[in-house]
N, C-alpha and C positions, 0 to 999 in steps of 0.2 A: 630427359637425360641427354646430355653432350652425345655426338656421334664422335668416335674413336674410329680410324684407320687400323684399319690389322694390319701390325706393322711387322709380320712375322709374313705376310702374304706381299705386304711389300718388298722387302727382300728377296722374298722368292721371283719375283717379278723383275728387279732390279738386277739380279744374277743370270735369268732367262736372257736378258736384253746382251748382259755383257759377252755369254757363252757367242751370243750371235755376233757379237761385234770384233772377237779375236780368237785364234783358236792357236793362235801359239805362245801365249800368255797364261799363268796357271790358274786353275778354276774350280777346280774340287775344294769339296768341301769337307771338313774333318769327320770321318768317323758316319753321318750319317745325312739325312736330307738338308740340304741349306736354309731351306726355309721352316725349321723344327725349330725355331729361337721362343725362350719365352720371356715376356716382359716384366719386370715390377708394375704387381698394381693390375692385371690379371685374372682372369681364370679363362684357361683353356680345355677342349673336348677332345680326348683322342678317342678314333675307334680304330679297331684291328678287326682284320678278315677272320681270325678265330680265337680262342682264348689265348693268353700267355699266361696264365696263372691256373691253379682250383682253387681259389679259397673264393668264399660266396660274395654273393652281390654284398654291397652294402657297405663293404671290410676299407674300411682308414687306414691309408699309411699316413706315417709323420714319424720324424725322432729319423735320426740318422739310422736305427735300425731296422724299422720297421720297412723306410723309404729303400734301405738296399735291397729288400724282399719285394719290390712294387715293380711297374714296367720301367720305371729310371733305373733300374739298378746295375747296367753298365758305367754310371756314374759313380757309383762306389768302389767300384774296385781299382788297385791302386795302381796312381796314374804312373807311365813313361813320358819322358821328355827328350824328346832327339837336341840335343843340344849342339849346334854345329855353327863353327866358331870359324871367323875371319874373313865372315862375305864382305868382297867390294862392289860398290853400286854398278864398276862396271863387268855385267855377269860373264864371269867365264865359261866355255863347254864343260865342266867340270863340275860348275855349280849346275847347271842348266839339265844336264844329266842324274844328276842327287834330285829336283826339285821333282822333274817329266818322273823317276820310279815313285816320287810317294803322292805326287799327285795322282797317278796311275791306280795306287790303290788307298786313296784318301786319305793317306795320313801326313799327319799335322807334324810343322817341323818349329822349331824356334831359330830361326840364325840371328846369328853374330855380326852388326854391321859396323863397319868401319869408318866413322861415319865423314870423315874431311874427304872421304872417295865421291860424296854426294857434289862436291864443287866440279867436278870436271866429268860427271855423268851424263851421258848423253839423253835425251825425250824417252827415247825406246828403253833404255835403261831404266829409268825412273816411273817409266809407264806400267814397266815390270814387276817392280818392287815394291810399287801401292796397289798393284792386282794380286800380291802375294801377302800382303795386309791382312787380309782377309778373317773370316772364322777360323780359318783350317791352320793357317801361319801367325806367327809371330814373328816381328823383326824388333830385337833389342839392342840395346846400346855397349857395343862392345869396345868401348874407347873412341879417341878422335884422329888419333894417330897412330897408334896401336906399337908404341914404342916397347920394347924388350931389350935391352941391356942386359949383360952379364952385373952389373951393378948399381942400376936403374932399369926402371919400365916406367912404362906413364900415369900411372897410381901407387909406385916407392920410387920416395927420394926425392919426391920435388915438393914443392910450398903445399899447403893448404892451399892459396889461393889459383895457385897451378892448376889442382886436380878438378876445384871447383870454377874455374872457367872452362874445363876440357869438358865436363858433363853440360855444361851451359849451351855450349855452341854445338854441339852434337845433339842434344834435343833442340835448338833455333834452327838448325839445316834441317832436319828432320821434319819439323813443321812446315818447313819454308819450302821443300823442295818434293816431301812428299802428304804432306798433309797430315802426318799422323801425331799421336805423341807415344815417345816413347815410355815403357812401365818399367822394363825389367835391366839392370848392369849385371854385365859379369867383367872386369879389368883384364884387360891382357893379359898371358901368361898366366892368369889366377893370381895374380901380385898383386898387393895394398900393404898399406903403413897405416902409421897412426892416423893421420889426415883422413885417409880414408871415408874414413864415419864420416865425419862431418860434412866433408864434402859432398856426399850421399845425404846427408839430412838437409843439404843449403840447397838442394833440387826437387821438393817434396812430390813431383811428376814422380818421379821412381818409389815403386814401391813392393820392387821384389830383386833379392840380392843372390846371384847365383857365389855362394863362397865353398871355403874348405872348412868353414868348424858353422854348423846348423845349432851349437850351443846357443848362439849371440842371441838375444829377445828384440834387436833392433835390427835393419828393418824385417820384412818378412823373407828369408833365409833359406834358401834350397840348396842343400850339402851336392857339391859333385865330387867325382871320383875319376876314374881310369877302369871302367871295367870295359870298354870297347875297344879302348888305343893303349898301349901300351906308354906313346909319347905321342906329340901332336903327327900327326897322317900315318903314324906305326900301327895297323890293324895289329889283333894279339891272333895269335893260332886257336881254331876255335876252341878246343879242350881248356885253353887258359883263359879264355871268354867266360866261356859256360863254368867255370870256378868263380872266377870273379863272379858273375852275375849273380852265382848261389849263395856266394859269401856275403853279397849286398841287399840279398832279399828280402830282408828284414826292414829293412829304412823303408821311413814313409814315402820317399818319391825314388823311385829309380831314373840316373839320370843316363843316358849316353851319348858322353861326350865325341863329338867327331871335328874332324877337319878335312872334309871332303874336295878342297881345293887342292891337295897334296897326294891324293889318291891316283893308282892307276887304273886301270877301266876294270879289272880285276876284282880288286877294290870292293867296289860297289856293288858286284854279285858275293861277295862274302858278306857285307854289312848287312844285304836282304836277309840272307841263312840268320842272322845273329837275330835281325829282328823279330824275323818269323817265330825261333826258335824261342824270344823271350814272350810271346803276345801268347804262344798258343801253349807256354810250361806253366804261367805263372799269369794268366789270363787279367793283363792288367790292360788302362785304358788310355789311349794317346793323349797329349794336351799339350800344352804349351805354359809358360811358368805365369803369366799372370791370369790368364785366365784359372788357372789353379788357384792361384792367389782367391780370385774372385767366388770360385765353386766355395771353399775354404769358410769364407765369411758366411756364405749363406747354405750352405748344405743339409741344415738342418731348419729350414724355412720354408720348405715346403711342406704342401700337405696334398694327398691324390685320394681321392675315392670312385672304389669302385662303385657302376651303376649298372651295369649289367656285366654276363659274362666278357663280353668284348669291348665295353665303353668304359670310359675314367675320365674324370674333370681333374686336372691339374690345378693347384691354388698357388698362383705365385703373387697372391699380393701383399706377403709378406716379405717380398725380396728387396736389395738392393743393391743389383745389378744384373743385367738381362743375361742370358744363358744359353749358349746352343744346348740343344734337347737330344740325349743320347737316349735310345730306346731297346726293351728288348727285340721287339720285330719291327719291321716296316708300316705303318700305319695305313690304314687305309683314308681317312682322313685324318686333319688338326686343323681346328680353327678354334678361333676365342672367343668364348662364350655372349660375353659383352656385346659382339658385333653381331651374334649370330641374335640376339633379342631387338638390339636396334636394326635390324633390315628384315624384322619382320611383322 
């Protein structure tokens, strides 16, 4: 049999190197170890220092229910997305501040990049923003100019072929400048016309749509709302937070919206209380909107069996697409299975 690289131990090695090469660049990892990823086409061995379950040796998880009752099951419960809108490549103290508190305590942000800022971004700027790439981050396409009119914005009122060169050149800088591709649009202001759609289907790179009606079946559609800001950088008082948040906690994804560039240092120690207060009422699980996208597709595609009180093989080789590995406890090891029989 072919030898296979553990490419989950790769990473972990590949992030050891980076930790040492910068330490004022962000580094954390979402939610839990960096190097817990698992691959399509897999199977991996976790063990843990003691049990995290009683049910007996031997017990199958599988079936999106069974799996929320297994040691993944921080991946079941339902996800938060910090949604935070109108980063320019060139980073302000403001951003830089939002980033150092959730890197601090590993959580995972999605910003909103602007993206015609990438022309005039400086090395250190751009060095910044593909080391926040990362598992933990997501950077989406938040327009290319990020026009707002009281009678236009840069997704109503101009051509179809307007809107569909502005997603164009915003994923070409993007590739060009930082190597990525982008997954996820939300439009300025929340604004779009009829063009819209199409112009989103004439880019088939995107394939998650942050809007205001989660009716739509095209493309894959995350409802936002207003239950953190009252208006963009307006925090609400938190009594009016925590209403909103209750009123929302129904919907499959809760979203919160912020604009952290508009904040004052204030700010930011109020948005922690709201976070806090929503992780530990409603014990839901950070993410970012395409990787949701991607959990979505395949979440019912695994299969774990237990093999002793503390051991569990992972089965992802029904997946299609790789996964950071949210766990009940800390593992004492993770490796994959496959490589653990060819190096032996």
């Amino acid at each position: 049999m072919r030898y296979r690289p553990n490419l989950a131990l790769l990473i972990g090695f590949g992030l050891i190197c980076f930790f040492a090469s910068s330490c004022e660049d962000p580094t954390r990892s979402f939610n839990s170890n960096p190097s817990l990823v698992i691959e399509p086409g897999f199977q991996y061995r976790v063990v843990f220092d003691n049990p995290v379950d009683s049910l007996a040796s031997g017990q199958l998880f599988e079936g999106i229910t069974g799996l929320a009752a297994s040691p993944i099951a921080p991946m079941y419960q339902k996800p938060l997305i910090i949604k935070a809108d109108d980063l320019l490549a060139r980073i302000s103290p403001n951003w830089r501040s939002f980033i150092r508190w959730a890197d601090s305590h590993s959580y995972t942000l999605s910003l909103g990049l602007i993206c015609n800022s990438l022309a005039s971004a400086s090395a250190t700027d751009l060095k910044y923003l593909r080391n926040l790439n990362r598992w933990q981050n997501e950077l989406w396409l938040h327009g290319w100019d990020h026009e707002v009119g009281n009678n236009i914005a840069e997704f109503s009122g101009h051509s179809l072929a307007y809107q569909t060169t502005h997603l164009k050149e915003s994923i070409k800088w993007a590739e060009a400048k930082l190597g990525l591709e982008l997954r996820t649009f939300g439009p300025p202001g929340n604004r779009f016309d009829s063009f819209t759609s199409a112009a989103f289907l004439a880019n088939p790179q995107l394939k998650v749509w942050f809007h205001t009606d989660d009716s739509l079946n095209f493309p894959y559609v995350i409802k936002i709302g207003w239950i953190v800001e009252s208006s963009a950088g307006e925090l609400r008082p938190f009594d009016q937070f925590r209403e909103e948040l209750h009123r929302n906690s129904d919907d499959d994804v809760i979203i919160f919206q912020v604009h952290p560039a508009e904040w004052e240092e204030s700010d930011l120690g109020q948005f922690r209380e709201m976070v806090d207060y929503a992780l530990e009422t409603f014990d839901l699980w950070l993410t970012t909107p395409y990787a949701y996208y991607k959990w979505r597709y395949d979440m019912a595609n695994l299969v774990i069996l237990k093999v002793t009180e503390t051991e569990y093989i992972i089965d992802s080789r029904s997946l299609v697409y790789p996964h950071q590995l949210e766990l009940v406890a800390e593992p004492a090891s993770f490796y994959s299975v496959e490589s653990i029989r060819e190096n032996s």
